[in-house]
C-alpha positions as CSV (number, residue, x, y, z in Angstrom):
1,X,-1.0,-11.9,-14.8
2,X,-1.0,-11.2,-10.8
3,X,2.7,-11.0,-10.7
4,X,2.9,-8.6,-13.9
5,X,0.2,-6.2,-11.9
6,X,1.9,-6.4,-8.5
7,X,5.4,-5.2,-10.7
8,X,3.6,-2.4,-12.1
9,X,2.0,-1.1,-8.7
10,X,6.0,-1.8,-7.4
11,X,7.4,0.4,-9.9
12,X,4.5,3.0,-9.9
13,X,4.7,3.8,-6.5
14,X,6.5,5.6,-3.5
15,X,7.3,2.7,-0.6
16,X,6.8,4.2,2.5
17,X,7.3,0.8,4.2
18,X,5.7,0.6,8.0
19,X,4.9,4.3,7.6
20,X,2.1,3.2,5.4
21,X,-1.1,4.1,7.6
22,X,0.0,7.1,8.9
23,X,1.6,8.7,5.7
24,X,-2.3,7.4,3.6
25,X,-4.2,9.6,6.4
26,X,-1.9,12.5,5.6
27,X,-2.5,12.2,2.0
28,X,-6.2,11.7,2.5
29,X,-6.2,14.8,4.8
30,X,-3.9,17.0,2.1
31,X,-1.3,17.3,4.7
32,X,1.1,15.3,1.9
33,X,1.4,15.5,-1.7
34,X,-1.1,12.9,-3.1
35,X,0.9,10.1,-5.4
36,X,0.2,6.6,-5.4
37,X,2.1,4.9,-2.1
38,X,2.7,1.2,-0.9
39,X,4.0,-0.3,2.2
40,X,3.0,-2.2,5.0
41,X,-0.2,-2.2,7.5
42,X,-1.9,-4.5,9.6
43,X,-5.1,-6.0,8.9
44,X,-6.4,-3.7,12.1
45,X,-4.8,-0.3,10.5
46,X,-6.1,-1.5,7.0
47,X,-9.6,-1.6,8.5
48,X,-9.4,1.5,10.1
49,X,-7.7,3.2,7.1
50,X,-11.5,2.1,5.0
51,X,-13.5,2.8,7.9
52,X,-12.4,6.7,7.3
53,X,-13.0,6.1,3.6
54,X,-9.3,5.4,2.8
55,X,-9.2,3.2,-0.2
56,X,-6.2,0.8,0.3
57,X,-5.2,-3.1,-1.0
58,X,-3.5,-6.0,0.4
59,X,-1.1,-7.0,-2.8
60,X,0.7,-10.1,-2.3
61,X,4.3,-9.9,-1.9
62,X,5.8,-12.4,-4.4
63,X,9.8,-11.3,-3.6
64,X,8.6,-12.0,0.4
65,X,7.3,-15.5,-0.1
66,X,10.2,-17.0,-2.1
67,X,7.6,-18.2,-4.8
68,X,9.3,-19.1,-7.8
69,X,6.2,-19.6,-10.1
């Protein structure tokens, strides 16, 4: 069921890879269009992102850790 959600937020979504942090403040600001966005972060900017009321999740990347269940 986890995998079947992580595929639909994958093919919902714009990948804006390490740009992730920076390009959720400019949506959250309404410098950007606002659309549903993945990519990567740090635990640190993933913090700071909700401790200026960004909303964001840590998904697990199945395709990154060679799981084959």
């Amino acid at each position: 069921m986890l995998r079947e959600l992580v595929a639909h937020m994958k093919a919902h979504t714009e990948d804006v890879g390490t740009r992730f942090a920076e390009e959720a403040r400019r949506i959250h600001a309404e410098e950007a269009p606002e659309r549903a966005i993945r990519g990567q972060a740090t635990p640190q900017e993933r913090q700071a992102l909700r401790d200026e009321g960004i909303e964001v999740w840590a998904l697990p990347d199945f395709d990154r850790a060679g799981s084959s269940h």
